[in-house]
Structures are given as structure tokens and as C-alpha cells.
N, C-alpha and C positions, 0 to 999 in steps of 0.2 A: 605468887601472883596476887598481887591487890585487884582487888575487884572495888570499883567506886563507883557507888551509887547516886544517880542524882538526888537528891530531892525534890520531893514532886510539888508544885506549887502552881496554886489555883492560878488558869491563865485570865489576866484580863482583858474584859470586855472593851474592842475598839469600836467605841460611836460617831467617829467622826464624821466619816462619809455620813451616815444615818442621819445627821444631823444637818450635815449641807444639805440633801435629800430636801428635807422637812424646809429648811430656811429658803430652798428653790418652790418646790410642791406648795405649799400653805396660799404665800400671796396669789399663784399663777389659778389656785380654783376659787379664792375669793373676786378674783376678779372675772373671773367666769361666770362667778355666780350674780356679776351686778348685769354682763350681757344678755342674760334667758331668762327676759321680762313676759310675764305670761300675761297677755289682755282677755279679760272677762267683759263680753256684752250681754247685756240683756233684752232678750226676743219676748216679743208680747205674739204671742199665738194665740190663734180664733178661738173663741171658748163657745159653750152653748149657752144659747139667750131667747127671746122670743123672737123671729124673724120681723115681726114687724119694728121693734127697736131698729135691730140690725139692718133692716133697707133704710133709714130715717141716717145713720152713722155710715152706713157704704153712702151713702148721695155727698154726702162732707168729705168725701174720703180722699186723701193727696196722695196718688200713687206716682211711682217711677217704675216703668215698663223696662226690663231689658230685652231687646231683641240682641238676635245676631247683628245684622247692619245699623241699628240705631238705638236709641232711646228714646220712648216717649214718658214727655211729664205730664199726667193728666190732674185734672182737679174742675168739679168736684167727679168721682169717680167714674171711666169712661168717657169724659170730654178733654179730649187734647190740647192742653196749651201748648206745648213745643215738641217738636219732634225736633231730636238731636240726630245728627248720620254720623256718623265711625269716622275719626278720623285715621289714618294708616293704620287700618284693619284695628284699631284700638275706639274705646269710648271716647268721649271729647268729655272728661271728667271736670273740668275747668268751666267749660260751656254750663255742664249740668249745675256745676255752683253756681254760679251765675244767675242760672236760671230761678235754681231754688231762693235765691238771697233776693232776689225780684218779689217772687209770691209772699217770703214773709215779710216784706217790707210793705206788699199790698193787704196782706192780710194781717197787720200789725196798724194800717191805719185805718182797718175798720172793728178795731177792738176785737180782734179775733186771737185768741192767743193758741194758735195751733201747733204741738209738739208732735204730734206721730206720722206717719208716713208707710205707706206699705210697699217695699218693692217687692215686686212681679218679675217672675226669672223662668226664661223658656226652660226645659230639659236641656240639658249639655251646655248651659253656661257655665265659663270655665268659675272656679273658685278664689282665685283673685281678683277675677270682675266684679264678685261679686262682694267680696270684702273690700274692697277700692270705693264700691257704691256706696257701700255702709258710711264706710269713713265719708265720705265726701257729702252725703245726707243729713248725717250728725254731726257736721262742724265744719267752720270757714276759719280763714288762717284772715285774721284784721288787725290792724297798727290802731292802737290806743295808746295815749301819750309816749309816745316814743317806744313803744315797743310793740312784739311781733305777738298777739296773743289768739286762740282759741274762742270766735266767737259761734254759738248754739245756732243751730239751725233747726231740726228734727231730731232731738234724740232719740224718740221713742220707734223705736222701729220695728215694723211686723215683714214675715215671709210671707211669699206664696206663688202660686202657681201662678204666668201669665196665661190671659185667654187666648186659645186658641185662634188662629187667623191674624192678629197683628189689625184687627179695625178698630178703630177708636171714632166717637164722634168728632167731630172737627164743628167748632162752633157755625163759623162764615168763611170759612176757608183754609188753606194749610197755615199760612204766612199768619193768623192773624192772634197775637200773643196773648194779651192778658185780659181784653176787650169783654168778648161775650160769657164771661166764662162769671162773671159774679165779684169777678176781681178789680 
């Protein structure tokens, strides 16, 4: 009886699949990686100073109030220029540009070059209201020669607590815009 022996021989490595793998995988997380754009803003938070500075810069001060049912735009701090109402249970974030793009236009023609803003947020506003504000605070969507670009509004932007109660002074009345206010 023969007895025949294989001979043993290194087996080789099949990379093919491994390689389709890789030729699928590679572009599918590059291009993953151009969607999970991460945005960094920067918050200017109250610092400590002498208080009487600081009532001399709160009296200048351009706040956006968020309530539940409205917005108010005050300036200089505590006098109401516009109350904004909710549109279907949402901000009227459009209105608010608007509004803001008015004050810097009024306060751009009295050589006042004002960048910060402080919005004021009850407890329990939700978090995209409140990042919706941001954006919409810091920048308007304006056509400059033919195209659609990013103009400034407030970038600088601070947090904080709105005051309690929802009263704001009101110059000469609810209705009256930009009149008594210094603007």
C-alpha cells in the first residue's frame, strides 16, 4: 500500500473581499467626516468690576428678553422697544431680525458702533429657542452684489437670567418703536 503524502504548502492569503471592504468604508467615513461640523461660539459672561462702572454699561445695554408667549427687545437696558408675540406657539425670529437690523441702523447713524447684546432666558426655555436667538442676534442673511451673504449684527453675545415678572418700562406706550428710547 502507498501511502502519499501531501505536501504541505503555506496557504494563501485571500484579500480580496478586505479590500472591497476598505474601497466601500474609506470614502463612506470621509464623507461623514465633512457632515459633523462642530460650531464654537463665544459667550462673554459677567465678570467682577466696580458696580458703579457696571450701572453706567447696564443703562447702554441692548437686551433680547425671552419669554414664553413673546419677546421683548429692550434698549437701553429695561426700556422696551418692541415686544414681539409668538407666532404658532414659536418666536417670530424674522420679526426679531428686523427688528435688531432697525436699532443698528439707528444706532450706526449716531456713530455708535455697538456689538454685544445680552439675551435674557426665563428658566425652561427650550434649547433651540435659545440657540435660534443666538443665531439670529449675530447675523442677517443680506444680497450684496448679486449674492446672498452674512451680514453682522451683534456678535458679541452674553447669557442670563430674564427678570422676574415680564415688566419692562415701555417709553410712551406699548406701540411706540424706536421714538423715546435715545434712538
Amino acid at each position: 500500500m502507498a501511502i502519499r503524502r501531501r505536501l504541505e504548502t503555506d496557504p494563501d492569503l485571500d484579500i480580496t473581499s478586505f479590500m472591497s471592504l476598505m474601497t466601500v468604508l474609506v470614502p463612506v467615513l470621509l464623507l461623514n467626516m465633512v457632515f459633523s461640523h462642530i460650531s464654537v461660539l463665544n459667550l462673554n459672561l459677567p465678570g467682577l468690576s466696580d458696580a458703579s462702572v457696571e450701572e453706567q454699561k447696564e443703562n447702554r445695554q441692548l437686551e433680547m428678553v425671552l419669554r414664553a408667549e413673546y419677546i421683548d427687545i429692550n434698549y437701553p437696558a429695561g426700556v422696551r422697544v418692541k415686544r414681539i408675540p409668538n407666532r404658532d406657539g414659536k418666536p417670530d425670529l424674522k420679526l426679531v431680525s428686523d427688528v435688531l437690523q432697525e436699532i443698528k441702523r439707528a444706532l450706526r447713524d449716531k456713530d455708535i458702533d455697538k456689538k454685544d447684546l445680552v439675551i435674557l432666558s426665563e428658566p425652561g426655555t427650550p434649547y433651540r429657542t435659545l440657540v435660534s436667538a443666538m443665531d439670529t442676534a449675530r447675523s442677517f442673511r443680506a444680497v450684496v452684489a448679486a449674492s446672498v451673504v452674512d451680514a453682522e449684527l451683534f456678535p458679541q453675545i452674553s447669557l442670563g437670567d430674564a427678570p422676574q415678572g415680564g415688566v419692562a418700562q415701555s417709553g410712551q406706550g406699548q406701540d411706540e418703536q424706536l421714538a423715546g428710547n435715545g434712538l
